[in-house]
ROMARPA-311183 format. One record per residue: residue number from 0; x, y, z of N, C-alpha, C in turn. Coordinates in Angstrom, 2 decimals. Layout:
BEGIN
    k     n_c1     n_c2     n_c3    ca_c1    ca_c2    ca_c3     c_c1     c_c2     c_c3
  NUM        X        Y        Z        X        Y        Z        X        Y        Z
...
***
This chain:
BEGIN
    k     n_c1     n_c2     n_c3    ca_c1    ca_c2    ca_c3     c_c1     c_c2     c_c3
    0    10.81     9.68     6.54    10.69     8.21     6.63    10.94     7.55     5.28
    1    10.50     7.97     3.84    11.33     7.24     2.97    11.27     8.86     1.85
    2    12.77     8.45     1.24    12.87     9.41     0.50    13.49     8.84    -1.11
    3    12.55     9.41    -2.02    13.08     8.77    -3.51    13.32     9.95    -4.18
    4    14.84     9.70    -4.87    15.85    10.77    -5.54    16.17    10.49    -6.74
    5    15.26    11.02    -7.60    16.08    10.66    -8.90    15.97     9.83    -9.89
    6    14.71     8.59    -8.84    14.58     7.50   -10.15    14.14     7.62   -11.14
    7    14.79     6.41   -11.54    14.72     6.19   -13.10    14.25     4.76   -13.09
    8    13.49     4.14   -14.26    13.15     2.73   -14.36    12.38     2.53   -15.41
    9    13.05     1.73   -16.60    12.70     1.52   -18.04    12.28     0.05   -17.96
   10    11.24    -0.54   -18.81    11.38    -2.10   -18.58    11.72    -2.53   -20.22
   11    12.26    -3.59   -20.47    12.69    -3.80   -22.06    13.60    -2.45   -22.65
   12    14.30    -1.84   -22.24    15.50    -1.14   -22.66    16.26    -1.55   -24.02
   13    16.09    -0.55   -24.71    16.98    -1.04   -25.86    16.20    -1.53   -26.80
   14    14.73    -2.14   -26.72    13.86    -3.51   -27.45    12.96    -2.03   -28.03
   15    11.96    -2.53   -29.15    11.08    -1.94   -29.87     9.91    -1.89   -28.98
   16    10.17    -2.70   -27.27     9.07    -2.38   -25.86     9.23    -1.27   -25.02
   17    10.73    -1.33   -25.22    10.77    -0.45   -24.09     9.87     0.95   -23.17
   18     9.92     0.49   -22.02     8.71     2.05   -21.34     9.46     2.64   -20.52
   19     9.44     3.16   -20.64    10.16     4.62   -19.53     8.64     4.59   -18.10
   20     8.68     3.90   -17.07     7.40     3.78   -16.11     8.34     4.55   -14.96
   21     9.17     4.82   -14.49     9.68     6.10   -13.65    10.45     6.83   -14.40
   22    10.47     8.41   -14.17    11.50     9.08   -14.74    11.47    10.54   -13.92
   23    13.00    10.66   -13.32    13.48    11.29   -12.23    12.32    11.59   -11.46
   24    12.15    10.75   -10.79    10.88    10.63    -9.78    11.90    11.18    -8.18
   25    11.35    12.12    -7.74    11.92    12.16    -6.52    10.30    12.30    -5.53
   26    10.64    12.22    -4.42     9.41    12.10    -3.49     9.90    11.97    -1.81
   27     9.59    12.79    -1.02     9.72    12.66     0.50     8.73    12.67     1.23
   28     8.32    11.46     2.00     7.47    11.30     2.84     7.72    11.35     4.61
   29     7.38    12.25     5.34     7.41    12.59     6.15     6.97    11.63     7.73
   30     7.81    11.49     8.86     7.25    10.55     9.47     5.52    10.70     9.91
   31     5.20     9.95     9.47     3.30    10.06     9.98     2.47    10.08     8.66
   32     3.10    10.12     7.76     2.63    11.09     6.42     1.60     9.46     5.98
   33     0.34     9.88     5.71    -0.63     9.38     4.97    -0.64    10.07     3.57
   34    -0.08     9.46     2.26    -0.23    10.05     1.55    -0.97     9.06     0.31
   35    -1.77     9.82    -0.49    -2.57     9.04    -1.37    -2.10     9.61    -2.70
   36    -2.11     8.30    -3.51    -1.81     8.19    -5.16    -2.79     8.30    -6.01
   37    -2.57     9.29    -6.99    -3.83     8.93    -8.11    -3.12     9.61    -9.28
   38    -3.62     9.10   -10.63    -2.89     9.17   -12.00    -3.83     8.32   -12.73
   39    -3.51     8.77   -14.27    -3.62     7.99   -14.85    -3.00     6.83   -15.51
   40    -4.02     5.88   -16.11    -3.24     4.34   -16.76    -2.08     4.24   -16.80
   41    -0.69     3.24   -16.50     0.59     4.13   -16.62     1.08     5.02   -16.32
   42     0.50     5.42   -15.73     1.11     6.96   -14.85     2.54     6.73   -13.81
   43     2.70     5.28   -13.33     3.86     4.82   -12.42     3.78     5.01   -11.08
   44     1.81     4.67   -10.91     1.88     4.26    -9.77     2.49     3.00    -8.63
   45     1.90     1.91    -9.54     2.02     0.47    -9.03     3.56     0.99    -9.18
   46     4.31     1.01   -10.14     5.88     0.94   -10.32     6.43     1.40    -9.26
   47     5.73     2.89    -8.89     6.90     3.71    -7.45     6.72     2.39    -6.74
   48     5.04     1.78    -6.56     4.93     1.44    -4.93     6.55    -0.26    -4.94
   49     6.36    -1.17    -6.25     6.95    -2.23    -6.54     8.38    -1.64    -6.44
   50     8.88    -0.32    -6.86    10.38     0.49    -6.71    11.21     0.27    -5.36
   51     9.89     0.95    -4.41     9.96     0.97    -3.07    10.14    -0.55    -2.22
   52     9.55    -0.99    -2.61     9.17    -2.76    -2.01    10.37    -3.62    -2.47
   53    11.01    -2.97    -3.49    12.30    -3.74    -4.24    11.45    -5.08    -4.83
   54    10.45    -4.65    -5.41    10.08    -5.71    -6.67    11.30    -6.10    -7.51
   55    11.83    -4.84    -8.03    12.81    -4.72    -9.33    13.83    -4.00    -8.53
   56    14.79    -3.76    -9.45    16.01    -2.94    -9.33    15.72    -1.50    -9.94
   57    16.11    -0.37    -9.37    15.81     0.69   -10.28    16.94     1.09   -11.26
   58    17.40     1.92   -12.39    18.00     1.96   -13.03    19.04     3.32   -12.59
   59    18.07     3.67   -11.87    19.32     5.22   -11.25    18.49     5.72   -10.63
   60    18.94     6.66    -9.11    18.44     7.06    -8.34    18.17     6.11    -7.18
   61    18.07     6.85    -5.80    18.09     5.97    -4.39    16.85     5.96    -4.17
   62    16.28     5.69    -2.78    15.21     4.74    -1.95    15.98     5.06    -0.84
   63    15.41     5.63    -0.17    16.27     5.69     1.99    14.70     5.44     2.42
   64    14.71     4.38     3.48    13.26     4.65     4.20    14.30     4.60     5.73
   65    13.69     5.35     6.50    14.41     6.08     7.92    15.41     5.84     7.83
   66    16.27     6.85     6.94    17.52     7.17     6.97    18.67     5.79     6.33
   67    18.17     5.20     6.10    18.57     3.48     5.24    18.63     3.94     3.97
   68    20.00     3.47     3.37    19.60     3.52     1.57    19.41     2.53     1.54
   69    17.89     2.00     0.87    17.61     0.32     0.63    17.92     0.01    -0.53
   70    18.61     1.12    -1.72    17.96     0.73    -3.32    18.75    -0.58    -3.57
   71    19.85    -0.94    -3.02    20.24    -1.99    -2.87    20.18    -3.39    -2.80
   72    18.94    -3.63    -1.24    18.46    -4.31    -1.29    17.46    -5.27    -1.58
   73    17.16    -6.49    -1.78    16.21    -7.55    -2.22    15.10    -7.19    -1.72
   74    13.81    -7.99    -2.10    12.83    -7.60    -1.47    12.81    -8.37    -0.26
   75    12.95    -9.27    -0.06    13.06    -9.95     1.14    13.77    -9.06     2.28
   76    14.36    -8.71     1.98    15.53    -7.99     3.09    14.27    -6.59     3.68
   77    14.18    -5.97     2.89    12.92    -4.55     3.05    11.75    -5.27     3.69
   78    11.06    -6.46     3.53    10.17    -7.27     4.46    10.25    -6.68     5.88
   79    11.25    -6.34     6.08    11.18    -6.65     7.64    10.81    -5.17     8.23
   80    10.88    -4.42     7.09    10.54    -3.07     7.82     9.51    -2.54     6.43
   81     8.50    -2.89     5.82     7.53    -2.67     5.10     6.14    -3.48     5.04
   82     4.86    -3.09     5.50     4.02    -3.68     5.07     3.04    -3.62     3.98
   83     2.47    -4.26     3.15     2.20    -3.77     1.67     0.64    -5.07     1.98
   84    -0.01    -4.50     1.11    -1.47    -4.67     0.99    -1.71    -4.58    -0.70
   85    -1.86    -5.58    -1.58    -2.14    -5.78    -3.12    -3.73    -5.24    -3.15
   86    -3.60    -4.94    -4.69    -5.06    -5.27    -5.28    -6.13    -6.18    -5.12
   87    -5.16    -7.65    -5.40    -5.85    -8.61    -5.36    -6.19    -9.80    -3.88
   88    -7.01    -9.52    -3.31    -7.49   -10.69    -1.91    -6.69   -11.60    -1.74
   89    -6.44   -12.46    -3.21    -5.54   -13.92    -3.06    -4.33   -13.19    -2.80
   90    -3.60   -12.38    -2.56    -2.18   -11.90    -2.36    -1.98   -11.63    -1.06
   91    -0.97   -11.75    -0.14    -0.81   -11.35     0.73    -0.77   -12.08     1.90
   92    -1.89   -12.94     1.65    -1.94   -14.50     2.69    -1.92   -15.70     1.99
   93    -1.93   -16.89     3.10    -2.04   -17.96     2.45    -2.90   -18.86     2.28
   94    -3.54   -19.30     1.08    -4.72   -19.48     1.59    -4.96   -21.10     2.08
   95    -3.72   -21.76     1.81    -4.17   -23.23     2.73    -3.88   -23.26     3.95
   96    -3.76   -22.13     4.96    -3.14   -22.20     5.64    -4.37   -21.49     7.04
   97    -4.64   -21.55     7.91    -5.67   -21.17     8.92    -4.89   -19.19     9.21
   98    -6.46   -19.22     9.77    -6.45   -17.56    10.00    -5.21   -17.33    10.94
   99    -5.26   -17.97    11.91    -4.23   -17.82    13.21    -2.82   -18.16    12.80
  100    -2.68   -18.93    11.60    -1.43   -19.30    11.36    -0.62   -17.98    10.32
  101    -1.55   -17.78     9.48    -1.10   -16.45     8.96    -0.84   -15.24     9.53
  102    -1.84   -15.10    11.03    -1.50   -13.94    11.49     0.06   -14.48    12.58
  103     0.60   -15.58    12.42     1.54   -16.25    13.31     2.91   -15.81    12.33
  104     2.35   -15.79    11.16     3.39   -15.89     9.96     4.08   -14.35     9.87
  105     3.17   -13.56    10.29     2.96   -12.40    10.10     3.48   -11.51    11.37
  106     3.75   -11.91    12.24     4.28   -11.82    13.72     5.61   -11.90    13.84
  107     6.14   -12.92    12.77     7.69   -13.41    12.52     8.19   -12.53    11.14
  108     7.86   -11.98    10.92     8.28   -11.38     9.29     9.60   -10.74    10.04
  109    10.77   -11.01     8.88    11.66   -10.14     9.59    12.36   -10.82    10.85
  110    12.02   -12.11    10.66    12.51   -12.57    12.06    13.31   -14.07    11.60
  111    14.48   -14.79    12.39    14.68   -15.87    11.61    14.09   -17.33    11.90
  112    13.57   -17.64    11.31    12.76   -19.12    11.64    13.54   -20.23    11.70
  113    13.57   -21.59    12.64    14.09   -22.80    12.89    12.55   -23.73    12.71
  114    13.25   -24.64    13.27    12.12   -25.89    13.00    10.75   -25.70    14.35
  115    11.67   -25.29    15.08    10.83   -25.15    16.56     9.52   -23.96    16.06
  116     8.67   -24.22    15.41     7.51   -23.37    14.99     6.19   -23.92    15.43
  117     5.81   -22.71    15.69     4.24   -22.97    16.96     3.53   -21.62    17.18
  118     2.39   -22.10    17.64     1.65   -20.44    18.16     1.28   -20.91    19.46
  119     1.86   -20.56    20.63     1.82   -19.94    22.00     0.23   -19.35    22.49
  120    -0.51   -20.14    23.55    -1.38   -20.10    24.27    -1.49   -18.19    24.25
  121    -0.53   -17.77    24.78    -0.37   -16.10    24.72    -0.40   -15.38    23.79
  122     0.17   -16.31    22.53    -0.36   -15.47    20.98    -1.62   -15.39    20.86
  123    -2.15   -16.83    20.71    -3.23   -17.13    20.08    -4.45   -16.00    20.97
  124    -4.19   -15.77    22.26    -5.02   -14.87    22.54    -5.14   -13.49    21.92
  125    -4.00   -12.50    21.33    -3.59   -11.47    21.45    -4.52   -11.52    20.10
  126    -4.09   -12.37    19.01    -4.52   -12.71    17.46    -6.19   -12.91    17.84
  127    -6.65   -13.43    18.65    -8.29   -13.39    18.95    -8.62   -11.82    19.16
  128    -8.19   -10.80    20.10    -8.16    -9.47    20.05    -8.27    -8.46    19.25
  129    -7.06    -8.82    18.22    -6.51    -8.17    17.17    -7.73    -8.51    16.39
  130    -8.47    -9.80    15.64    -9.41   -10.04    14.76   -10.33    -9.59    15.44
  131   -10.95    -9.31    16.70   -12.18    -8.25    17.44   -12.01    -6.99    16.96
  132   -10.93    -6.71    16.32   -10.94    -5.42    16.39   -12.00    -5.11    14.58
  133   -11.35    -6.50    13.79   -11.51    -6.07    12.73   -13.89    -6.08    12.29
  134   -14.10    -6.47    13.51   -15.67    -6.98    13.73   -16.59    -7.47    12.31
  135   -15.55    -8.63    12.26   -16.12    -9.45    11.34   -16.31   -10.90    11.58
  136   -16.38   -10.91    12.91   -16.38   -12.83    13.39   -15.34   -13.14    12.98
  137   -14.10   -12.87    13.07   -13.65   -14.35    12.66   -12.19   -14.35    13.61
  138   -12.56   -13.52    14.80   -12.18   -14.16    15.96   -12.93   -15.33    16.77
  139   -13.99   -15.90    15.90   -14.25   -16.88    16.51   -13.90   -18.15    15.19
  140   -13.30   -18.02    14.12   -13.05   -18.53    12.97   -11.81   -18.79    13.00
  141   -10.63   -18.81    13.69    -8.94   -18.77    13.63    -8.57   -19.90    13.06
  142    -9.10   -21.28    13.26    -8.60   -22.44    12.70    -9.19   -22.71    11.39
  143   -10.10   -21.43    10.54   -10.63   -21.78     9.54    -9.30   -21.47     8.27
  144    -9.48   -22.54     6.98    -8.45   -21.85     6.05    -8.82   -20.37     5.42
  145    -7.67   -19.58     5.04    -7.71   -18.38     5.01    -8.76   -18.59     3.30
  146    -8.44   -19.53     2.91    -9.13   -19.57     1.27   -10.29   -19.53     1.31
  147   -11.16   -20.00     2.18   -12.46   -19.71     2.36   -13.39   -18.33     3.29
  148   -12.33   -17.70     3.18   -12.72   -16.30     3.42   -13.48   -15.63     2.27
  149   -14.05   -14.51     2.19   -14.82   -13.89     1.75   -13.50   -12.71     1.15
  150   -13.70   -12.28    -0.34   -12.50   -11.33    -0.87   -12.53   -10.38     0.65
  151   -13.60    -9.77     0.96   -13.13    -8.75     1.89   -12.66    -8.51     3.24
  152   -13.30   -10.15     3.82   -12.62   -10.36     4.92   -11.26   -10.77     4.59
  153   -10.75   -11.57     3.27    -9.55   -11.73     3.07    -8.39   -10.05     3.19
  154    -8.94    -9.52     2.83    -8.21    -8.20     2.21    -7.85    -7.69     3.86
  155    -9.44    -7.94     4.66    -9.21    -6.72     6.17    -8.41    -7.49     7.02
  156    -8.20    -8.79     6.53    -7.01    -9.93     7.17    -5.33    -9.29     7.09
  157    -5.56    -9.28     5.49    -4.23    -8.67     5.17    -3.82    -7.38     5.86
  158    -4.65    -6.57     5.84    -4.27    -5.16     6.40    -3.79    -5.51     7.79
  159    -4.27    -6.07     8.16    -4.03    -6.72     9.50    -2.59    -6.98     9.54
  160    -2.84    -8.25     8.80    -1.07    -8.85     8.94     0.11    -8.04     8.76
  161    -0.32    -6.54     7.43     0.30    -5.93     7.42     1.24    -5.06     8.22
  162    -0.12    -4.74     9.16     0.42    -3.69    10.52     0.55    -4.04    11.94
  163     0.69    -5.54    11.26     1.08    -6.07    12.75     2.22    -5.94    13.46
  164     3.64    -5.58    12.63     4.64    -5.16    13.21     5.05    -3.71    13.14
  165     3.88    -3.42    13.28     4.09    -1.94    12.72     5.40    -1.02    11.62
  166     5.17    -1.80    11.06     6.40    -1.39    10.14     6.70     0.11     9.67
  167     7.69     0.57     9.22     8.32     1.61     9.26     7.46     2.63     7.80
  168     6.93     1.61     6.63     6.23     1.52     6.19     5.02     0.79     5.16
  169     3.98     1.58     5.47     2.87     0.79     4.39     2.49     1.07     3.31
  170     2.52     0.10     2.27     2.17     0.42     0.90     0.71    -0.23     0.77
  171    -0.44     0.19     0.47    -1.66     0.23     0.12    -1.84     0.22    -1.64
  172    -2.12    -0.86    -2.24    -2.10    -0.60    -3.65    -2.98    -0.84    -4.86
  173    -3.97    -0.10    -4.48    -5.14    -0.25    -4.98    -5.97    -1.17    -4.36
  174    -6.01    -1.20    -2.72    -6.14    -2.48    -2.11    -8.00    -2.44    -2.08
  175    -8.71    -1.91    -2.17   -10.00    -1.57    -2.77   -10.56    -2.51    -3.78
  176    -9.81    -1.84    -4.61   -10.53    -1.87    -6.27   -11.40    -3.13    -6.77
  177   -10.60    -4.02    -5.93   -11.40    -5.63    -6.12   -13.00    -5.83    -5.58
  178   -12.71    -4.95    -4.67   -13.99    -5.37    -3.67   -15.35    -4.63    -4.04
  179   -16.65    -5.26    -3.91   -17.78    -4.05    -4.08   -17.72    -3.16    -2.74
  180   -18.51    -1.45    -3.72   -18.36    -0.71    -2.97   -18.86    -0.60    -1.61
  181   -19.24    -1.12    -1.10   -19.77    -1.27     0.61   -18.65    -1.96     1.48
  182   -17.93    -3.01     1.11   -17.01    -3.70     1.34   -15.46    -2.68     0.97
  183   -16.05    -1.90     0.05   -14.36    -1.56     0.02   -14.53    -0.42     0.91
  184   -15.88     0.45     1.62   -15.80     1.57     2.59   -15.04     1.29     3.71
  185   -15.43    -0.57     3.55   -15.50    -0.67     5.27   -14.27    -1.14     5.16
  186   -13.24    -1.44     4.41   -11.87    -1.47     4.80   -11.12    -0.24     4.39
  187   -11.91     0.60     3.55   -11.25     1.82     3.60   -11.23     2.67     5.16
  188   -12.36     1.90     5.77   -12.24     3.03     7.26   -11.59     2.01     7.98
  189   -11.16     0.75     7.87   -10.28    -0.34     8.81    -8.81     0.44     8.16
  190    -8.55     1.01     7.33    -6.99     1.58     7.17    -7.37     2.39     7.78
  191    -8.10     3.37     7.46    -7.98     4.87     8.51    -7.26     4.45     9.77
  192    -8.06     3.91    10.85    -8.45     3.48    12.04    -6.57     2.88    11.93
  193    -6.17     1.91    11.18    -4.74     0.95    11.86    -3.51     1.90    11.39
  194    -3.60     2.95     9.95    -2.77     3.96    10.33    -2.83     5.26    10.96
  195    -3.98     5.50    11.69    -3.93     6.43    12.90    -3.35     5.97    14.22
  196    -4.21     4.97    14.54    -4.00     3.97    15.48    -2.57     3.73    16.37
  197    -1.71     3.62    14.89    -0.03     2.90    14.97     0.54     4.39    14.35
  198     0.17     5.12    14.16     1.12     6.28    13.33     1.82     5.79    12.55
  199     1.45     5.39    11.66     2.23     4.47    10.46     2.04     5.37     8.91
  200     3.59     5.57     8.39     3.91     6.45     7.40     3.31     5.34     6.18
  201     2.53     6.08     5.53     1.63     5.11     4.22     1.30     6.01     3.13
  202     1.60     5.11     1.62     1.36     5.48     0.76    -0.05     4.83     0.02
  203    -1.04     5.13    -0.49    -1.84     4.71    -0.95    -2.05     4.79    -2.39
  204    -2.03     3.55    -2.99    -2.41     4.07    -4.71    -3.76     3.96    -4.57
  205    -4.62     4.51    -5.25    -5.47     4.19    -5.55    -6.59     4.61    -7.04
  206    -7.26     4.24    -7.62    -8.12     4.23    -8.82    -8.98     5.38    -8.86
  207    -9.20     6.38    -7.61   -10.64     6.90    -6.99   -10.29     8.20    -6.62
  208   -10.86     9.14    -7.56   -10.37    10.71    -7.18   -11.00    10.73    -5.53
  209   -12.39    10.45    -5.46   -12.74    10.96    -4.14   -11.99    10.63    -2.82
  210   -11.74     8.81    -3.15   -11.29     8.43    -2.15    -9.66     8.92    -1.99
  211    -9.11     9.66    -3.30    -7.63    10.34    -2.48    -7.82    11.30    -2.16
  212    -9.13    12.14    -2.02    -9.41    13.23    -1.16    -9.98    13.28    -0.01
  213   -10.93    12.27     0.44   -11.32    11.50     1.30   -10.06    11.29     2.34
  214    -8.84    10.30     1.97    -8.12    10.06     2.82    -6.74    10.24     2.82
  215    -6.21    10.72     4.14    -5.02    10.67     4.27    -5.00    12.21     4.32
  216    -3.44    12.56     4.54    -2.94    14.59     4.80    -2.73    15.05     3.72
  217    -2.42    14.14     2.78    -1.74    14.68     1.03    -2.15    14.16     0.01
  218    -2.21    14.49    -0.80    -1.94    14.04    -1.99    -0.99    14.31    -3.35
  219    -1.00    13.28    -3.51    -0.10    13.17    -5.15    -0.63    12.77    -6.25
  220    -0.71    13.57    -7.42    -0.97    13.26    -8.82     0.35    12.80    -9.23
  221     0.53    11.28   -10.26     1.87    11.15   -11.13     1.31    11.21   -12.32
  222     1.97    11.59   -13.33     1.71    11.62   -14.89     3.33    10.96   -15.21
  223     3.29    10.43   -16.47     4.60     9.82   -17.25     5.88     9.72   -15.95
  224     5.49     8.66   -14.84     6.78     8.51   -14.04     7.29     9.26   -13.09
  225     6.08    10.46   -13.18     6.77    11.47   -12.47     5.74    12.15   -11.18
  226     5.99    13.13   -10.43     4.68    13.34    -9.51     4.80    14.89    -9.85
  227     3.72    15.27   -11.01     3.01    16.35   -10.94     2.29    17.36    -9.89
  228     1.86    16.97    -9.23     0.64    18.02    -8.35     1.13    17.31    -6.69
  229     1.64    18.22    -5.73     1.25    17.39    -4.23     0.36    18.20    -3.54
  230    -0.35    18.11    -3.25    -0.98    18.90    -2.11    -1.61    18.02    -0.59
  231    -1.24    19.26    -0.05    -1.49    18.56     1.54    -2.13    19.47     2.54
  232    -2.60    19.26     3.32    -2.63    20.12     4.60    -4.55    21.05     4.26
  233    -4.83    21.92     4.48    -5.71    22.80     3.91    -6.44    22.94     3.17
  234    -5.43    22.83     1.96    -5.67    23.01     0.76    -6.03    21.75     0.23
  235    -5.92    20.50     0.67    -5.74    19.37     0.14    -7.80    19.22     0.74
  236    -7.77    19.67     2.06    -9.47    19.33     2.42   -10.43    20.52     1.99
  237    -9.76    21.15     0.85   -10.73    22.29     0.22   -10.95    21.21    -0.96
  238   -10.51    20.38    -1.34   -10.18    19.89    -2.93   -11.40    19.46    -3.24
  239   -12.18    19.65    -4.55   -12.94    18.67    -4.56   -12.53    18.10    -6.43
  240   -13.40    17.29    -6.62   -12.72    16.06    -7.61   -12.88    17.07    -9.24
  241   -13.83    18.52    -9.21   -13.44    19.41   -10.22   -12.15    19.68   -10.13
  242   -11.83    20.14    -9.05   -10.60    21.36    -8.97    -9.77    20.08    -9.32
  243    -9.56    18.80    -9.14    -8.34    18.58    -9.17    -8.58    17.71   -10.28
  244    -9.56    17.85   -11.37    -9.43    17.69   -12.67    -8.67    18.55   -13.57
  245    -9.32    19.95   -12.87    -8.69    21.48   -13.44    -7.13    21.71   -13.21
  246    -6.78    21.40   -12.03    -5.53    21.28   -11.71    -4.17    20.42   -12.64
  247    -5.31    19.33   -12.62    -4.30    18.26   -13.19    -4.22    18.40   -15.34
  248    -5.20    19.02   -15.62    -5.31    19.37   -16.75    -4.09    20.85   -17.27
  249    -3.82    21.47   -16.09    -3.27    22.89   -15.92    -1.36    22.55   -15.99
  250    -1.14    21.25   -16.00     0.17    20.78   -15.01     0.66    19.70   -16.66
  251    -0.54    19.38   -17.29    -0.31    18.54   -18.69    -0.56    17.24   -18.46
  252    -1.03    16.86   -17.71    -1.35    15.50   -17.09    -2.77    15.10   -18.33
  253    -2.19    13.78   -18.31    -3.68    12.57   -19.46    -4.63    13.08   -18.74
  254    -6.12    13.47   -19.15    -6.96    12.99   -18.38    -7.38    11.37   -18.21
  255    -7.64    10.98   -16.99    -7.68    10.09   -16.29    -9.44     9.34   -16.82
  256    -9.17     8.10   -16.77   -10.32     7.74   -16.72   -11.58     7.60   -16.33
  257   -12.63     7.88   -16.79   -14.17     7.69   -16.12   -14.23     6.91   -14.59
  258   -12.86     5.46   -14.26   -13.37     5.13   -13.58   -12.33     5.59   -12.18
  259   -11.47     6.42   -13.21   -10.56     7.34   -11.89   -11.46     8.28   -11.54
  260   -12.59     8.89   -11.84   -12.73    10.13   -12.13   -13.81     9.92   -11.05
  261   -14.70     8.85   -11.27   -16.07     8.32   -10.05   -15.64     7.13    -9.81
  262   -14.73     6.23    -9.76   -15.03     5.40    -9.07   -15.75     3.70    -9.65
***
């Protein structure tokens, strides 16, 4: 489902800034594949996930997600077959805009819009459903603005909107880290639940040794741009957050920070 060959991606080239944040990064993710990110500072997490999403242009090397070379395309264009979930709550929705209208917005991604714009007696039900699922009230809240949400109901909104068209894939990117920890369980088990749910191929960055052992079939360590360590399957639910200190120490990888390390 997406496959990266080769990249490369410097920012300030040539300047006394320049960073080398991918370097011959290759990576294949498998259809179904839950796979989780962890590295340290700079390590080129956020970068793969922004690579993939066509934030930027890469400097060499492809991007195919199902059989598509996208490296090509804009980010707008990849919209229509990617859903992505930020760090930050304010990202992702809008916030002057009502719950029902974002999840309306979010229904059309990928689709071409005229003036004739509305939400349908038959939507608006399906979008009451869909927010039951997330059991936070606010299927009874749809006409409220999304800005006066709470960071975490904002965030379990987004996930939402994300996988509403079930897209081909999801980028998760540090979508946690903002939230306190009780709030970030309970949308860490609202992803479980919408990429089991939809069989939806997802990458997860995240800050939290446990939680990339915790979730998903695989994992990936990146160090300097690159992906050091994968493990999956078995071996990946033997892991615990020693071994894959030991591991990642064994391979030349930074050690990672105190708050990669717990959280």
């Amino acid at each position: 489902m997406l496959e990266l060959k080769n990249v490369y991606k410097t920012f300030n080239p040539g300047t006394v800034n320049a960073k080398t944040a991918l370097e011959d990064l290759s990576l294949t993710l498998n259809e179904g594949d839950f796979v989780t990110v962890i590295g340290g500072n700079g390590a080129g997490k956020s970068t793969m996930l922004n690579a993939v999403a066509g934030a930027f242009s890469v400097d060499a090397g492809t991007i195919t997600i199902d059989g598509q070379n996208v490296t090509g395309l804009p980010e707008y264009k990849r919209a229509a077959f990617i859903g992505r979930v930020f760090q930050d709550p304010m990202m992702g929705t809008a916030a002057t805009m009502q719950i029902e209208e974002n999840l309306a917005l979010a229904a059309r991604r990928g689709q071409r819009r005229g003036l004739r714009w509305g939400i349908k007696r038959m939507e608006r039900e399906d979008y009451r459903e869909l927010l039951r699922t997330l059991d936070l009230g606010l299927e009874d809240r749809m006409t409220t603005k999304v800005g006066l949400l709470s960071g975490g109901q904002r965030q379990a909104l987004t996930l939402l909107m994300a996988a509403l068209k079930r897209p081909k894939l999801l980028l998760l990117d540090e979508h946690t880290a903002a939230l306190d920890p009780k709030t970030a369980a309970k949308v860490l088990a609202l992803s479980d639940q919408i990429v089991e749910e939809n069989g939806l191929t997802t990458l997860m960055v995240t800050h939290n040794m446990r939680d990339a052992i915790a979730h998903g079939n695989r994992l990936i360590m990146m160090n300097g741009g690159r992906v050091v360590l994968d493990i999956a399957g078995e071996e990946k639910k033997r892991l615990t957050v020693e071994d894959l200190l030991n591991r990642f120490t064994a391979v030349g990888g930074e050690m990672p920070s105190d708050r990669t390390i717990l959280g």
